[in-house]
C-alpha positions in Angstrom: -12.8 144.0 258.9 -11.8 145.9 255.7 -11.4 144.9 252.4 -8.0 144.8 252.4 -7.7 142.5 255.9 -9.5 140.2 254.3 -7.0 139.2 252.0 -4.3 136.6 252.7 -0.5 137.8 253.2 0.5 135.2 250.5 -2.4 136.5 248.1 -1.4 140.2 248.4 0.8 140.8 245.4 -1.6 138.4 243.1 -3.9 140.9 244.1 -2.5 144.2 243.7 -1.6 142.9 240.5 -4.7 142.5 239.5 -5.6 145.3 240.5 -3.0 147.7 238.8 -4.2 145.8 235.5 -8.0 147.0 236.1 -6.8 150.7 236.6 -3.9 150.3 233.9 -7.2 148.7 231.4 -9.5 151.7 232.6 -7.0 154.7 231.9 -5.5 153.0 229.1 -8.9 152.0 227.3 -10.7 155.6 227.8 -7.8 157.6 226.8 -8.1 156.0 223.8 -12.1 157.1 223.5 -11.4 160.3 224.3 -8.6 161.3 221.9 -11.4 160.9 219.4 -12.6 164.4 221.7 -9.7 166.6 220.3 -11.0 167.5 217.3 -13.7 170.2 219.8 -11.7 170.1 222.9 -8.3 171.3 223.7 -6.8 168.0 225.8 -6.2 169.9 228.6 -10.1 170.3 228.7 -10.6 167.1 228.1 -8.9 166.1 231.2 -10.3 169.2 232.9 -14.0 167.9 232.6 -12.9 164.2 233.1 -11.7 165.2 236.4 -14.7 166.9 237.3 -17.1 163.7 236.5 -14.9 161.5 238.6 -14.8 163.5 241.5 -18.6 164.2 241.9 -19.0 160.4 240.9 -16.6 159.3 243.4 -17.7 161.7 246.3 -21.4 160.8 246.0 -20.3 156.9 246.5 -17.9 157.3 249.2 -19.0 160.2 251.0 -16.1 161.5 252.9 -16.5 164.0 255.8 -13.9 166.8 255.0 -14.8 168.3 258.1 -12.8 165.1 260.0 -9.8 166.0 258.3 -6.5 167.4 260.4 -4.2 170.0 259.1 -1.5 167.3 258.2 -4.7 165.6 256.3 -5.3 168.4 254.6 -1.5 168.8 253.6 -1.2 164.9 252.0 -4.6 165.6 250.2 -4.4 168.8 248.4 -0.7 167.7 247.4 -2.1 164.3 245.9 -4.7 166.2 244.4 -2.1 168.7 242.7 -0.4 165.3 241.5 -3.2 164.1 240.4 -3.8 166.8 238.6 -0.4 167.7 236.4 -0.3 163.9 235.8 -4.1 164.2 234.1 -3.0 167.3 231.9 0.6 166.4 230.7 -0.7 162.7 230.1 -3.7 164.0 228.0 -1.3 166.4 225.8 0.9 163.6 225.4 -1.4 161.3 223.9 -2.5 164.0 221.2 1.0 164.5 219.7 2.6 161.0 220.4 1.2 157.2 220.1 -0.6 156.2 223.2 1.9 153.0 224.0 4.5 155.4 223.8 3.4 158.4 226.2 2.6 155.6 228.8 5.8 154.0 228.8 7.8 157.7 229.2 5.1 158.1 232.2 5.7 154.8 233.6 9.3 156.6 234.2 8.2 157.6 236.9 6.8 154.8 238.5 10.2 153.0 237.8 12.1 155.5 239.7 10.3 154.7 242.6 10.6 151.2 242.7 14.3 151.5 241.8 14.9 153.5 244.9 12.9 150.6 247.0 15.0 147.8 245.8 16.8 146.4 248.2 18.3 143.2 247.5 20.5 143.5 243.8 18.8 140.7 242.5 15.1 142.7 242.3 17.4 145.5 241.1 18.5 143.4 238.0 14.7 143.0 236.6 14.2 146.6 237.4 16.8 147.2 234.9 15.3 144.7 232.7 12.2 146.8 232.7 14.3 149.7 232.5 15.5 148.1 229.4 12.5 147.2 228.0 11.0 151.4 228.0 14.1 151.9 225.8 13.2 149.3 223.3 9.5 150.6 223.4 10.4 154.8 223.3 13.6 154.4 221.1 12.3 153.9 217.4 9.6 156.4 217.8 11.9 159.3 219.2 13.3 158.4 215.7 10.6 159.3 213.9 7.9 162.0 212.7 6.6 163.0 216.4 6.2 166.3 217.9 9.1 166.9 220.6 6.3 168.7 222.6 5.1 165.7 223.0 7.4 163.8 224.8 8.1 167.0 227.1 4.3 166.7 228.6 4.9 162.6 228.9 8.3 163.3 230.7 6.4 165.8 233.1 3.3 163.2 232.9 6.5 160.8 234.1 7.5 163.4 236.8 3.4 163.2 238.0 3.4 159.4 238.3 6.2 158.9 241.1 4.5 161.2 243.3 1.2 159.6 242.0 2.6 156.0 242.9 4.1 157.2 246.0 0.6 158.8 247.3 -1.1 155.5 246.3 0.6 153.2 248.9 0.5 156.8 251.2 -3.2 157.5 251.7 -4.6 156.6 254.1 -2.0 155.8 256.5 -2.0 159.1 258.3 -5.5 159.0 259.7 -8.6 157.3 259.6 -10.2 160.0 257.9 -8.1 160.1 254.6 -8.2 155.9 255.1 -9.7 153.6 252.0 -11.0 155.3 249.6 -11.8 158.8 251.1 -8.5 160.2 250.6 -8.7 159.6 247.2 -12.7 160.9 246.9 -11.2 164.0 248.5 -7.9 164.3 246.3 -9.8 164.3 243.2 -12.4 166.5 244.5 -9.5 168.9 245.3 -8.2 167.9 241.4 -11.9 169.1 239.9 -11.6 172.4 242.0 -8.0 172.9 240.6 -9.4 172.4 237.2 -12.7 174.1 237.2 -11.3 177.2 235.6 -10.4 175.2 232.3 -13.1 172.8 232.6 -16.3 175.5 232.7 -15.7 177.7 229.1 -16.0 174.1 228.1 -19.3 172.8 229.4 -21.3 174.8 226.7 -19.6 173.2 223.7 -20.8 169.8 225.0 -23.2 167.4 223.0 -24.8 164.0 223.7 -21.9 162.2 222.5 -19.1 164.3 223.8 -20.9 164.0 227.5 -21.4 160.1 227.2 -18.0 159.7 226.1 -16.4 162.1 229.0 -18.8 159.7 231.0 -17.3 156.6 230.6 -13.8 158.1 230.9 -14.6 159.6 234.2 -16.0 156.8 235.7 -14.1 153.6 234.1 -10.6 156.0 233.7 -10.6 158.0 237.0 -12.9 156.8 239.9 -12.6 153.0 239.4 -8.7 153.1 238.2 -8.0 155.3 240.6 -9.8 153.7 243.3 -7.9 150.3 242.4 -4.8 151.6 242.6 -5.4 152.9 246.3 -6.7 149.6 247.3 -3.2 148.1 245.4 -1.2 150.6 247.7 -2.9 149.3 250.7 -1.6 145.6 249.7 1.9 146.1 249.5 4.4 149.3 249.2 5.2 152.2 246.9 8.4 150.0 246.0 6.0 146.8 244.3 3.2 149.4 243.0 6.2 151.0 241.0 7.2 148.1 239.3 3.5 146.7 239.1 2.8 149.8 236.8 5.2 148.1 234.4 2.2 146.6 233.2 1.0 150.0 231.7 3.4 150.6 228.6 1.8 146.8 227.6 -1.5 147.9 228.1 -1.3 151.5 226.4 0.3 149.8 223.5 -1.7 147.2 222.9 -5.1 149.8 223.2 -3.1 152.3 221.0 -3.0 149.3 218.2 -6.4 147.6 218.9 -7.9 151.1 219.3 -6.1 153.9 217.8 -4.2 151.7 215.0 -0.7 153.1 216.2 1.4 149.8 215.0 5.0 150.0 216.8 7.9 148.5 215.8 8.7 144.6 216.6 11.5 145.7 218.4 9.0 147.6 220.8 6.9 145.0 221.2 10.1 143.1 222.5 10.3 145.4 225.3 6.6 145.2 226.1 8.0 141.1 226.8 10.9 142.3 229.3 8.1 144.9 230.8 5.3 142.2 231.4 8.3 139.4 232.0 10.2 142.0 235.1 7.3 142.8 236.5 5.6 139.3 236.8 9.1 138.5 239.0 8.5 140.7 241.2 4.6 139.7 242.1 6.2 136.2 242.7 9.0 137.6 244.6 6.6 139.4 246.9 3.9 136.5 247.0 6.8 134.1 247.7 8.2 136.3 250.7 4.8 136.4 252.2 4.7 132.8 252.5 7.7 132.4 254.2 6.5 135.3 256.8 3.3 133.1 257.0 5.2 130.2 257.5 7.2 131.5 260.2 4.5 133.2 262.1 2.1 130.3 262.2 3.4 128.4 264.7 3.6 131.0 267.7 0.1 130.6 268.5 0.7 126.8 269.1 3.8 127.1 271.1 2.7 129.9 273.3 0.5 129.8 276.8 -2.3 132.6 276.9 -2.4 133.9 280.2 -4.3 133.1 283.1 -7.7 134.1 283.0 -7.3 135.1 279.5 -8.5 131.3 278.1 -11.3 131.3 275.5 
């Protein structure tokens, strides 16, 4: 029994919850330590040699066989690991011209178009909006200001990365057993470092002790484990929930770009982080709630039916 089977029905959006908030802490935290890398790295470096840390990490420990892979494997792999990768890059340049809080909320864009297109009852729709509404509040007064226009550019093409990143997170796995758990995503990130390797190897020589512990930490804490919770998350519920589950990044990018970085935002952005954190909570409940009515429905067939004959235990 996997991980995953292990959890109840009615626990499954608690869960993925919790687990977009370990990814969302991870990413959110490190990108934080390694701005303080731009001074001697170009960002896209940064993200270059990040990628290449969490893919060696992450292969040693889950030890996929490539060699099990089909051609349609292949396909859903390399394309997450091209995802992966643009995502990496545009978020990292992002986060060097604008405030953190503010390039993860124009990413989370991304994320919100997918759950939009997976509402299905208007209702859900609604608090979509009302964490639609809550981005605006957030993004607004600093599009106002000093920022670089170049920077929102890479977090709208970071944006454009994360619905095919959220859409790949529910995704892998499903095709075959040999992209299923966490392989696919060992192997998408592996395909992420070989994409990168180029821009991450002129690099390497300008490292120090510091530099490397720091590129370290983000690696492991920002890439293999949030990554790797964020594929278990898509394995609880679908690319619809995980959408609107990553609402919970814009709160936690802008409360590590104050605690961290000292990037204050306006009250009136902090009023959207509310309707974020407030939307997306619904929908957790919504989901949990829907479970236990499936639950509740289902439990009583094996009372009410006869196992055949000769199949008695």
């Amino acid at each position: 029994m996997s991980l995953t089977d292990r959890i109840p029905q009615h626990r499954r959006g608690t869960a993925a919850l919790l687990l977009i908030m370990t990814g969302s802490l991870g990413i959110q935290c490190t990108a934080a330590l390694a701005s303080s890398l731009f001074e001697a790295f170009t960002p896209t470096e940064v993200a270059a040699l990040r990628a290449l840390l969490a893919a060696v990490t992450l292969l040693l420990l889950v030890r996929p066989n490539p060699l099990n892979l089909s051609r349609k494997d292949w396909v859903q792999v390399v394309v997450y690991g091209a995802v992966l990768t643009l995502m990496s890059i545009c978020f990292y340049n992002a986060i060097a011209l604008i405030p953190l809080g503010v390039a993860v909320t124009f990413e989370y864009l991304g994320a919100f178009l997918v759950a939009l297109l997976g509402v299905r009852q208007l209702r859900d729709g609604l608090f979509a909006l009302f964490a639609l509404a809550g981005v605006i509040m957030i993004a607004t007064p600093t599009m106002a200001g000093d920022a670089a226009p170049i920077g929102f550019l890479w977090a709208l093409g970071s944006a454009a990365s994360m619905a095919g990143y959220t859409l790949y997170s529910a995704r892998m796995g499903t095709v075959s057993p040999a992209t299923a758990g966490l392989r696919g995503t060992a192997l998408a990130l592996g395909v992420s470092a070989l994409m990168q390797l180029p821009l991450a190897v002129p690099a390497v020589s300008r490292l120090d002790a510091g530099a490397s512990l720091i590129l370290a930490i983000t690696a492991i804490f920002g890439v293999a484990l949030a990554y790797s919770a964020d594929n278990i998350a898509g394995q609880l519920t679908s690319a619809a929930v995980i959408g609107v589950l990553f609402s919970i990044d814009p709160v936690i990018g802008a409360i590590a770009g104050t605690v961290l970085l000292g990037e204050v935002l306006s009250w009136w952005a902090y009023a959207g982080i509310v309707l974020i954190a407030a939307s997306g909570a619904y929908i957790v409940w919504s989901t949990n709630r829907s479970a236990i009515h499936l639950t509740a429905h289902t439990g009583m067939l094996p009372v009410t039916s006869t196992p055949p004959k000769g199949k008695q235990s």
